[in-house]
N, C-alpha and C positions, 0 to 999 in steps of 0.2 A: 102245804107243800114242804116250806120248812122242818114239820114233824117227821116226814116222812123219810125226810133225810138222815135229821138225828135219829129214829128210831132204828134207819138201816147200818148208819156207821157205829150208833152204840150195841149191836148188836149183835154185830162180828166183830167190834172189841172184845165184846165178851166171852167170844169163842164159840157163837153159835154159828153151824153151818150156812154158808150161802143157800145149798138147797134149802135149808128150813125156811132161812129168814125170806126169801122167793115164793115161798107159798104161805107165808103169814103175811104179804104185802098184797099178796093175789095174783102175783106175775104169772104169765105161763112162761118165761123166757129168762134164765140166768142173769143175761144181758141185759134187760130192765133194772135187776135188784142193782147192779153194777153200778150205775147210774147215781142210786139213794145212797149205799151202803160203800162208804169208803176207807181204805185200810190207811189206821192212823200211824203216824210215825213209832208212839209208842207199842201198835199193835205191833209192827216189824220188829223192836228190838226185844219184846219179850219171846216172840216165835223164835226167833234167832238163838238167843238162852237156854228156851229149850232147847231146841236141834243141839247145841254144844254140849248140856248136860247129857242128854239121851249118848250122843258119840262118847261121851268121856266117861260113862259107865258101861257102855260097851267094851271100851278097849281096858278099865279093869277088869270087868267078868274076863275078858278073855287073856291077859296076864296073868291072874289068876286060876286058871287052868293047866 
């Protein structure tokens, strides 16, 4: 039971899709994976970095225009 935990939170640590990781567990139901797969603190601050890099080369492409 425990692996399946790890297996789910390390695995959308890593950026693999909930859908994926839901049908590599066997779920039929998102909501199941949810349960295994937990989003780790560090998962939030790296998604965050992105989203801010992506925004901040948007607004130079388009200063540079």
């Amino acid at each position: 039971h425990m692996a399946r935990h790890t297996f789910g939170t390390m695995s959308l640590s890593a950026g693999i899709p909930i859908e994926s990781i839901a049908k590599m567990m066997g779920h039929a139901s998102i909501s199941s994976t949810q349960i295994y797969a937990q989003v780790t603190d560090n998962k939030i601050s790296e998604d965050m970095d992105r989203l801010i890099r992506k925004h901040q080369t948007k607004e130079t492409k388009e200063e540079t225009v």
